[in-house]
C-alpha positions in Angstrom: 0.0 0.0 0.0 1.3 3.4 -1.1 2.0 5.3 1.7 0.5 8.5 1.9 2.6 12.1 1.8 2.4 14.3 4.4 2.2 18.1 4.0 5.6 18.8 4.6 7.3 16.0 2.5 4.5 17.1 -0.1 6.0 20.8 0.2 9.4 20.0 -0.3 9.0 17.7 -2.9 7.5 20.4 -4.4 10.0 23.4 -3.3 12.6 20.6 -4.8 10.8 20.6 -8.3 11.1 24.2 -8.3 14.3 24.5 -7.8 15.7 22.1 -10.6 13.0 24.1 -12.7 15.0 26.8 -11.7 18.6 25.6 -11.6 18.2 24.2 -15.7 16.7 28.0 -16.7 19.5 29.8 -15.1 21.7 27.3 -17.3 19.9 28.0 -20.8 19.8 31.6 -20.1 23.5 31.6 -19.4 24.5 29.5 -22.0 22.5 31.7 -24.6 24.2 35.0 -23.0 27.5 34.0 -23.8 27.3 32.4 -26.9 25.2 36.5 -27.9 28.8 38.0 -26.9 30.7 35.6 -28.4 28.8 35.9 -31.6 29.1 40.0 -31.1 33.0 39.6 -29.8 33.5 37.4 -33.3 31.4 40.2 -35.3 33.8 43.1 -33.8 37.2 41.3 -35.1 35.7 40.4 -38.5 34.9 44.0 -38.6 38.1 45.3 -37.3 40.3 42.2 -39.4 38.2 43.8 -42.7 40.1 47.5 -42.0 43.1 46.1 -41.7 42.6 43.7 -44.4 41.6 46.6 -46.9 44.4 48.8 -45.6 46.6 45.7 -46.8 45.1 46.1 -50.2 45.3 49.5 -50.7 49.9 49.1 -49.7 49.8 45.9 -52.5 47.8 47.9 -54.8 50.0 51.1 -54.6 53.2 48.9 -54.8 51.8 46.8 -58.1 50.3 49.9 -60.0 52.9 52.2 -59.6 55.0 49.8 -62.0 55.7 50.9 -65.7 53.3 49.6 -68.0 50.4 48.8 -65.9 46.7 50.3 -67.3 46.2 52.8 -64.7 42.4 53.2 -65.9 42.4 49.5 -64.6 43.6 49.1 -61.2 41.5 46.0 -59.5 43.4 43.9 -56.9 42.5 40.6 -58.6 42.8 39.7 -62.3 39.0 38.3 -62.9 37.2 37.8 -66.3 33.7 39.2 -66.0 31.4 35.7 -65.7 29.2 36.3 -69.5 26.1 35.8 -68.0 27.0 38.8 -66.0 27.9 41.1 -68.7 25.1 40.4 -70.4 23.2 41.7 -67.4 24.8 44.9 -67.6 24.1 48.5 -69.0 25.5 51.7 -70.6 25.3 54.8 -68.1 23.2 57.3 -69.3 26.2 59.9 -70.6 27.4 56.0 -72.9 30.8 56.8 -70.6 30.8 52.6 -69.6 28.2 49.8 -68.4 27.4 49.1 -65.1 25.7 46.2 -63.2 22.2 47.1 -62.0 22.3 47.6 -57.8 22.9 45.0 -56.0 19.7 43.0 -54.7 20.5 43.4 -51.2 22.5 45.8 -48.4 26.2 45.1 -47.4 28.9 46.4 -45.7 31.6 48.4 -47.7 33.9 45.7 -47.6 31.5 43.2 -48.9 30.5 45.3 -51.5 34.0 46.2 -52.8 34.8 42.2 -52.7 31.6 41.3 -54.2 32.7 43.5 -57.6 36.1 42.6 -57.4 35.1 38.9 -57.7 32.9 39.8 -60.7 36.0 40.9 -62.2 34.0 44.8 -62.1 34.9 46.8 -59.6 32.6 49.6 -57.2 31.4 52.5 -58.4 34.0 54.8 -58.7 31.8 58.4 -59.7 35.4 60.3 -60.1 33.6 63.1 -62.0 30.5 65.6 -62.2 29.0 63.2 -65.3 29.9 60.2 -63.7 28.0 61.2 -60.3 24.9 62.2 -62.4 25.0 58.9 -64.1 24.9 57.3 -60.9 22.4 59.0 -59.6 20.3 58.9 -62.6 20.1 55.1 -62.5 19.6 54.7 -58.9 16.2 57.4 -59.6 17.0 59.3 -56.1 15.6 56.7 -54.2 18.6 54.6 -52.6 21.8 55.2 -51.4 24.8 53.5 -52.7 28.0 53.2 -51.6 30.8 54.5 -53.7 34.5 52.8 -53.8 36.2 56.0 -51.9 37.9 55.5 -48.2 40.3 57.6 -46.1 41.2 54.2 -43.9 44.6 54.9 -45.1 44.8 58.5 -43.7 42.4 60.2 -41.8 40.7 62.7 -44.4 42.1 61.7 -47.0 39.7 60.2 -49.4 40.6 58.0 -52.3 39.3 56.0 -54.6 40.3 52.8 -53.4 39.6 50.8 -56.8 42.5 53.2 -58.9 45.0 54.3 -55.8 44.1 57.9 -56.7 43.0 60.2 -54.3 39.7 62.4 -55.4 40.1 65.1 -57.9 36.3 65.6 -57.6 33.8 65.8 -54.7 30.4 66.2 -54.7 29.6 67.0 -50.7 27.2 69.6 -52.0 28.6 72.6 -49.7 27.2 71.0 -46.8 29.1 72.2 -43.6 31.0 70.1 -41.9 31.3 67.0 -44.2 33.0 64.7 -44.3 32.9 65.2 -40.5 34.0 61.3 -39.2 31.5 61.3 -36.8 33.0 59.5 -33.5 35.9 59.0 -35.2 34.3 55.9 -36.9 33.0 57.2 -40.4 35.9 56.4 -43.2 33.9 55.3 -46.2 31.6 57.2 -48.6 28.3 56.8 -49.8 26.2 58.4 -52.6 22.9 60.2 -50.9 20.3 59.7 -52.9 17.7 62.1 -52.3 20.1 64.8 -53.4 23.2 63.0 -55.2 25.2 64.3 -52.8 28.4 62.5 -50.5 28.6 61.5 -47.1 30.6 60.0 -44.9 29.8 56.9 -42.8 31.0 53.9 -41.0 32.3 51.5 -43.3 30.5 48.5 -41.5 26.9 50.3 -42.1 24.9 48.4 -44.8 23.9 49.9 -47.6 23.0 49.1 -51.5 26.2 48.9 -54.1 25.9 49.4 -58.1 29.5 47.3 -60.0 31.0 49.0 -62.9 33.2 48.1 -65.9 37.0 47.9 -64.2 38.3 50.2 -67.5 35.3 53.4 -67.1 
């Protein structure tokens, strides 16, 4: 015959249920806490890895290009035939200068974006003049902003474009005070507004749309 509980062996059985409950929560919610920073920590040095990684680029690009011979008018890091179902996707600007790729289909960071034309064998928009910027513009219909293939990671306010090694004969800020201003010390890469056409500066980890263009425009 089953012996019958009492009230205080029936209350600490009970107080004992809650407090394994309890125990295996504590351990989920720990468990999920650190593997959030560790996911975050990871984030950071990819981030962080991608600026040095880039200013690594720019040193082997300068050193390679500066060499007799080389096109300067096509200064990619890697040697990549443009994929033919991918040129066949692409477009004349509207001034006929070059084609382009239409934008991409989804945000990225600058880095991703700079990789993701370089591995087309195109390279990022490089808008280095007034014609160029309006062509830009006038295919993204002033509705999203783009990033464009300029960076002062190299030196702090000094833009380039980082797809030639050439540092910006022309800017298109729009006479707004104060930019490029490197908010927080964190904004090193420059994107195309597109309300206006005009530049900015932001943080090269931001997400934002890209547009690829012919290496040799």
């Amino acid at each position: 015959m089953q012996k019958k509980l009492t009230v205080p062996e029936e209350y600490c059985k009970m107080r004992l249920a809650i407090f394994i409950v309890t125990a295996m929560l504590v351990i989920i919610c720990t468990t999920s806490i650190r593997a959030s920073s560790e996911d975050s920590d990871s984030g950071s040095r990819t981030y962080y890895n991608k600026e040095k990684e880039i200013k690594k680029i720019s040193s082997l690009q300068k050193e390679n290009f500066n060499k007799p011979g080389n096109n300067k008018r096509d200064r990619s890091c890697c040697n990549v035939q443009t994929p033919t179902f991918i040129k066949e996707r692409m477009r004349k600007y509207p001034s006929g200068e070059c084609k382009y790729l239409p934008r991409s289909p989804q945000k990225t960071s600058f880095f991703e974006a700079l990789e993701t034309c370089q591995r087309l064998g195109l390279r990022l928009a490089t808008p280095y003049s007034q014609t160029r910027n309006n062509d830009l513009y006038a295919i993204l219909g002033g509705v999203l902003d783009v990033w464009i293939a300029a960076s002062d990671l190299g030196s702090e306010s000094f833009f380039y474009w980082v797809t030639t090694q050439e540092p910006l004969t022309f800017t298109y800020y729009g006479g707004i005070p104060g930019i490029p201003n490197n908010a927080f010390n964190e904004e090193h890469c420059l994107i195309l507004y597109a309300p206006s056409g005009y530049w900015d500066d932001i943080q090269c980890g931001n997400y934002y749309y890209f547009v690829c263009e012919e290496r040799t425009c």
